[in-house]
C-alpha positions in Angstrom: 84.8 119.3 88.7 86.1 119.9 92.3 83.8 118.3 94.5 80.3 116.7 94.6 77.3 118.4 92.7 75.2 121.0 95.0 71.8 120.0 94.5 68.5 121.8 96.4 65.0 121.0 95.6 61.8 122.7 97.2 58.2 122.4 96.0 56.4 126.3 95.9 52.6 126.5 96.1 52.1 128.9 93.3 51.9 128.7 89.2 54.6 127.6 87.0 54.3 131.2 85.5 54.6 133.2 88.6 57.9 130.9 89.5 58.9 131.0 86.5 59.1 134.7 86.6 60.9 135.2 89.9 63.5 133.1 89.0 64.1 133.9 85.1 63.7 137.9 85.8 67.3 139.0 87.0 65.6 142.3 89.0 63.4 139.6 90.7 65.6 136.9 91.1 68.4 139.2 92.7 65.7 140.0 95.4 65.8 136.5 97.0 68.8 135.2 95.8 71.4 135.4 98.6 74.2 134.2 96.8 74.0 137.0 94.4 73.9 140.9 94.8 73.0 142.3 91.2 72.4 140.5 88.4 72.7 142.5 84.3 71.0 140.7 81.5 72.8 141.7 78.5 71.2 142.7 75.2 71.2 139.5 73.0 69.9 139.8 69.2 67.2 137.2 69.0 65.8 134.2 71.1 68.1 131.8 69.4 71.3 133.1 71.1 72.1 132.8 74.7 71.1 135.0 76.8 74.6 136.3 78.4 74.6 138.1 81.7 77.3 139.7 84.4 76.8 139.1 88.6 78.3 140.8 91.5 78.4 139.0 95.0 79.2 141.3 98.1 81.8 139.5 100.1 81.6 142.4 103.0 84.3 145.3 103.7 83.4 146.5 100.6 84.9 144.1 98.1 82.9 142.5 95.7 82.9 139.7 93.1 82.0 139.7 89.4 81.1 136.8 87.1 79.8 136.3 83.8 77.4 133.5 82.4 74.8 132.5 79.7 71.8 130.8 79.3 72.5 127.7 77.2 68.7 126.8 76.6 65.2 126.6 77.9 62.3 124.1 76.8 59.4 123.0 77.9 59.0 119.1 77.7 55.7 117.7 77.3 54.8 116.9 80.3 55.3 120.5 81.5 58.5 120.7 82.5 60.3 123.4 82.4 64.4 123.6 82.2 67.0 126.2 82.1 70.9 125.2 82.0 73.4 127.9 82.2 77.2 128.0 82.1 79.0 130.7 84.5 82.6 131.9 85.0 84.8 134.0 87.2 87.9 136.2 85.5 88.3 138.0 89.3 91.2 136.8 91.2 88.9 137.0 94.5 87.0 134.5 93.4 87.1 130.9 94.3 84.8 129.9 91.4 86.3 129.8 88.1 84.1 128.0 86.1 81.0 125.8 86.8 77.6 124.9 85.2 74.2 123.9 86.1 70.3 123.9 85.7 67.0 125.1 87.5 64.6 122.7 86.5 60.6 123.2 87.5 58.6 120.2 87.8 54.5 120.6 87.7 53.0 119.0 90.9 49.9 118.9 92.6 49.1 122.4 94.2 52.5 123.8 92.4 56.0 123.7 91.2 58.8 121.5 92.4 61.6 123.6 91.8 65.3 122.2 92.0 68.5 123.2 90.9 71.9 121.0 90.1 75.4 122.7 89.8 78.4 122.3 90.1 82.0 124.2 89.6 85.8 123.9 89.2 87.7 126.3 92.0 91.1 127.6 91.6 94.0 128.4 94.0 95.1 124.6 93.8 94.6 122.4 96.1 94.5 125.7 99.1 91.7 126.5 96.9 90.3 122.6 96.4 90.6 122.2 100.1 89.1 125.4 101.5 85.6 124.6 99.0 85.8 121.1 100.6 85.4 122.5 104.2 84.1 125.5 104.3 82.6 127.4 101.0 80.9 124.5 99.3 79.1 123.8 102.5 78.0 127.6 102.7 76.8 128.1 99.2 74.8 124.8 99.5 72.9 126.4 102.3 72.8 130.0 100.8 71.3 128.3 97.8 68.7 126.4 100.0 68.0 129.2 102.3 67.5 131.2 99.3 64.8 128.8 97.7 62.8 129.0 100.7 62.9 132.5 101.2 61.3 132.7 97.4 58.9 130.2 98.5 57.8 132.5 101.5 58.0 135.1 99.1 55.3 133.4 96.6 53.5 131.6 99.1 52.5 133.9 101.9 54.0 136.9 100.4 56.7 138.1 102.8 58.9 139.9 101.1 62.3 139.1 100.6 64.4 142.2 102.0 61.9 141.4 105.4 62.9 138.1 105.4 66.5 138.8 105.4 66.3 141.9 108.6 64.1 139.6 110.4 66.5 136.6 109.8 69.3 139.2 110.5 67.3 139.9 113.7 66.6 136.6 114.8 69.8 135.9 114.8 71.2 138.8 116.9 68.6 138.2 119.2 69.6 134.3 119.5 72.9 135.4 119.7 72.7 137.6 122.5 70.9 135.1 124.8 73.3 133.0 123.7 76.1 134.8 125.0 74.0 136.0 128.7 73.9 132.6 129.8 76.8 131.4 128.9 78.6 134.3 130.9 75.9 134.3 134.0 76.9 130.4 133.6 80.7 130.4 133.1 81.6 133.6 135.2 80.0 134.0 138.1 79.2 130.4 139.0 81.7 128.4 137.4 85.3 130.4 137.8 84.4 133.6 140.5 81.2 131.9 142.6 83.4 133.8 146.0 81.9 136.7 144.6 78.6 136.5 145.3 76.7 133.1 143.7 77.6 131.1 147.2 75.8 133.6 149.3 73.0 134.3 147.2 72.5 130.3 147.3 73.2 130.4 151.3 70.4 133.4 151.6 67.8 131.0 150.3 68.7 128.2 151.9 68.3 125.6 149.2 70.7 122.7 150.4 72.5 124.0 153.4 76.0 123.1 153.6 76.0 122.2 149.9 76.2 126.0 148.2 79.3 125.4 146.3 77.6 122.3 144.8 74.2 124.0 144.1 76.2 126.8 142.4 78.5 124.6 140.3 75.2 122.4 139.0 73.6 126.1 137.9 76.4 127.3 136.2 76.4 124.2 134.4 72.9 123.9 133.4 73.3 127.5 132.1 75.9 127.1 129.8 74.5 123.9 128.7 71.0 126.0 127.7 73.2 128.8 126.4 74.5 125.5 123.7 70.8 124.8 123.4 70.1 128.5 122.3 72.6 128.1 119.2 72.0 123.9 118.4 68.2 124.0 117.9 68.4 127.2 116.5 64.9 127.1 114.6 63.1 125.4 117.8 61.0 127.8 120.2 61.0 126.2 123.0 64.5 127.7 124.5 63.2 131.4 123.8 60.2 130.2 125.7 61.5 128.8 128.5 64.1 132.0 128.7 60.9 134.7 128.7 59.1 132.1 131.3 61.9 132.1 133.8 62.8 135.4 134.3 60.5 135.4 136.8 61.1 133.1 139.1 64.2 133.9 138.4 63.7 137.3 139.6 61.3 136.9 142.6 63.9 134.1 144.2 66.7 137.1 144.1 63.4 139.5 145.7 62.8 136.9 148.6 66.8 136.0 149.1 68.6 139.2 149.1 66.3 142.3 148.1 69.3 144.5 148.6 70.5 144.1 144.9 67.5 145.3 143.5 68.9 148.8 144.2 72.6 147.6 142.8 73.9 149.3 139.4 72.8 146.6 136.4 70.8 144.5 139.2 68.6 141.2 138.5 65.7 143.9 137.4 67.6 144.9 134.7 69.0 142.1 133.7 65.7 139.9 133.6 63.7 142.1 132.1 66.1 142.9 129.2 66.3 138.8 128.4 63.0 138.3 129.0 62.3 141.3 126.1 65.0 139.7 124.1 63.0 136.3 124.5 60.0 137.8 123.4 61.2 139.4 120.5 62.6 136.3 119.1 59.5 134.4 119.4 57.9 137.2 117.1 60.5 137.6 115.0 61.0 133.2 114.5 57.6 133.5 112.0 57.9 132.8 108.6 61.8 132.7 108.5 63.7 131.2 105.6 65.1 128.0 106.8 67.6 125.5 104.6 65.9 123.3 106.2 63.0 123.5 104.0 65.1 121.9 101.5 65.7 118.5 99.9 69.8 118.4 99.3 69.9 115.0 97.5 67.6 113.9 94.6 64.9 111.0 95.3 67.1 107.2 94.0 63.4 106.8 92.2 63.5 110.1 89.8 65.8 110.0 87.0 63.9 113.3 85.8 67.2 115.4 87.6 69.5 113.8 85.6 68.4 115.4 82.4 69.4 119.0 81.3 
């Protein structure tokens, strides 16, 4: 194979039978599955064959990706465990993949299922194509395949469906985004490279350390970009969209008490503030109950051997 195994492990509150379901049913499992877009079971004449099926995996710009792949074998051990290997190949020139195998394996625990998965797959383009799954694709799929197991958690554990996960994810992330990019630029712009055009005198008018503007202006336009990093680095954290809704405020009523003129300027601190403070706001509702990779284990445990088997 190309590269190191992707392994991701999650433990689901729910029956084996209900995760067994959502994962084993292809209309189901295309529901949560990011990695995949539509998934066809194939007729197969009894149990004893493998179950073959065909995928498709939206790449944007409308071009898509097929596969094929069968189930090798299912059993239940003993104990309760639960296993399902499956081989899978690629015969379109798009894709990186062209052949790879794996399991899902579902572990009975207290209060669930420890669900896991181990694949892995051979790439093609040469070493282009070797070196691109190196640094960029095998890094993504890892975390679409986590992202995706938590999503079916949240999907069996609390019941939030899996297309509202992905627009409020989609959300969350425009909304981070945008913050993202407002302080940066009220950081960068105004403060950093053009503070002649207005930054110095706004600090002057409020007399916060007279003589030392440029200074005062330089250290906010720092501390802004630095918050706009903080907006992207702890993406999952809520204390930035906090702190952004909090401050608009202040914010605001040190521009009312300074220089009340601009309140009647086109796109003025009114505007501005309330729109990030809304944009705060909205993130903090829509940061509930969002799939996170995080949720994830991406390395078996040294003291279980149990992965090892397929």
């Amino acid at each position: 194979m190309s590269g190191p195994p992707v392994y991701v492990e999650i433990t689901i509150r729910a029956t084996m039978d209900e995760v067994w379901e959502r994962t084993q049913n292809p209309a189901l499992h295309q529901r949560w599955d990011l990695r995949f877009t539509d998934i066809t079971y194939l007729p197969r004449p009894d149990e004893a064959h493998p179950q073959r099926f065909l995928y498709e995996t939206r790449i944007g710009f409308g071009l898509r990706i097929a596969g094929e792949g069968e189930s090798v074998g299912t059993r239940a051990n003993a104990d309760g465990v639960r296993t399902s290997a499956l081989t899978f190949w690629s015969d379109d020139p798009k894709s990186l993949i062209r052949t790879g195998s794996g399991y899902w394996q579902y572990v009975p625990v207290e209060g669930g299922v420890r669900f896991l998965t181990r694949y892995n797959y051979e790439t093609r383009f040469g070493a282009a194509g070797a070196l691109l799954d190196r640094l960029l694709f095998r890094p993504l799929i890892g975390w679409a395949t986590a992202w995706s197991f938590d999503r079916l958690r949240l999907w069996l554990e609390e019941g939030v469906d899996p297309g509202v996960s992905a627009k409020q994810s989609l959300g969350y992330a425009i909304v981070r985004g945008a913050l993202a990019a407002l302080w940066f630029y009220q950081g960068c712009v105004p403060k950093l490279l053009r503070p002649d055009t207005g930054e110095i005198e706004l600090v002057r008018a409020a007399s916060v350390l007279p003589g030392h503007e440029r200074q005062v202006v330089t250290a906010a336009g720092v501390a802004e970009v630095g918050f706009a990093a903080a907006l992207l680095l702890w993406w999952r954290a809520r204390w930035p969209l906090w702190l952004n809704t909090l401050a608009m405020g202040p914010l605001l009523l040190s521009v009312v008490r300074s220089q009340p003129r601009l309140l009647a300027a086109p796109f003025n601190p009114v505007s501005l503030n309330g729109a990030m403070a809304a944009l705060g706001a909205v993130g903090l509702l829509l940061g509930r109950r969002l799939p996170s990779a995080a949720a994830c284990r991406r390395a078996p445990q040294q003291t279980d051997e149990r992965e090892g088997r397929s």
